[in-house]
N, C-alpha and C positions, 0 to 999 in steps of 0.2 A: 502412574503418571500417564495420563493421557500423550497423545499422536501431537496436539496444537503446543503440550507442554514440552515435550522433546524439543521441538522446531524452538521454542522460544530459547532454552535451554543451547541450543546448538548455534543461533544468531548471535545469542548473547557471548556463548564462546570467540567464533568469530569477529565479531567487533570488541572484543580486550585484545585481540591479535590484530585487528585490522579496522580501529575506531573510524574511520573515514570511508569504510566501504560502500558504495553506493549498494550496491549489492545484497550485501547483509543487511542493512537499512533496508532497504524494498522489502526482502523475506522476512522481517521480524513487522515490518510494518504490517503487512500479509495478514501475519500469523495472530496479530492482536486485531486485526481488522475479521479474522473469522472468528475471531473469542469475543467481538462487540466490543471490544474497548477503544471505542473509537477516539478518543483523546489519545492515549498510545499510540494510535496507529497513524492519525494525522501529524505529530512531532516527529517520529521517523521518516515520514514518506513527507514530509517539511526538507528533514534533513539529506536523504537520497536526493530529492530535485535539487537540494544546492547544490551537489555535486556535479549533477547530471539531470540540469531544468527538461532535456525533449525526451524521456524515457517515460513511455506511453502509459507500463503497468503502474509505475509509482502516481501518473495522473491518475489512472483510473481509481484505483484502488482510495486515492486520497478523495477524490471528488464522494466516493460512497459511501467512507468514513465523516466527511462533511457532510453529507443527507443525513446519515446516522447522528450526528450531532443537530442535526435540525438549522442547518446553513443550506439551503436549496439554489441559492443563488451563486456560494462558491461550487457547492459539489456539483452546481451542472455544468459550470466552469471548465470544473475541471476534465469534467466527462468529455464534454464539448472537445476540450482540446486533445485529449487522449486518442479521442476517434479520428480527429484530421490528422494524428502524426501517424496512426494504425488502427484501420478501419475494422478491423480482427478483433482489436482488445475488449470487446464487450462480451464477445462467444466465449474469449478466451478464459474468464473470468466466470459466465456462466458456468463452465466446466468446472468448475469450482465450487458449485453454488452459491455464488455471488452477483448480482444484476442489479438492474434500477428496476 
């Protein structure tokens, strides 16, 4: 098992203990957003900003998942707003290998 498969493995855990975690949301969102499953990763990072709408990684990361889905019009959206709440979150994400 793959590094991305653990992480899903270890969210998934998390969220049967803590179904509402914004938290675990964000990181399983992540984790499907670096595996390209961008449908996955936009219904999670859906569900993290219901919890917690100005958390900058869940914009970010959702906006890239919607360019990955071929929505350019949400994903810059959402880039857009990720960068006014944390002007960082684009490097931050680089670090990651993940960018527009």
């Amino acid at each position: 098992m793959g590094r991305l498969e653990e992480a899903l493995t270890d969210c998934n855990e998390a969220l049967r203990l803590a179904p509402d975690d914004p938290g675990a949301l964000d990181s399983r969102g992540f984790a499907y957003l670096k595996l390209g499953r961008f449908e996955q990763a936009v219904v999670d990072y859906d569900a993290a900003l219901a919890r917690n709408p100005r958390e900058p990684g869940s914009l970010y990361g959702r906006g890239l998942a919607r360019l990955g889905q071929n929505d350019p019009e949400g994903g810059r959206a959402d880039l857009a707003a990720a960068k006014a709440l944390d002007p960082g979150v684009a490097e931050e994400f680089r670090r990651y290998g993940l960018g527009e």
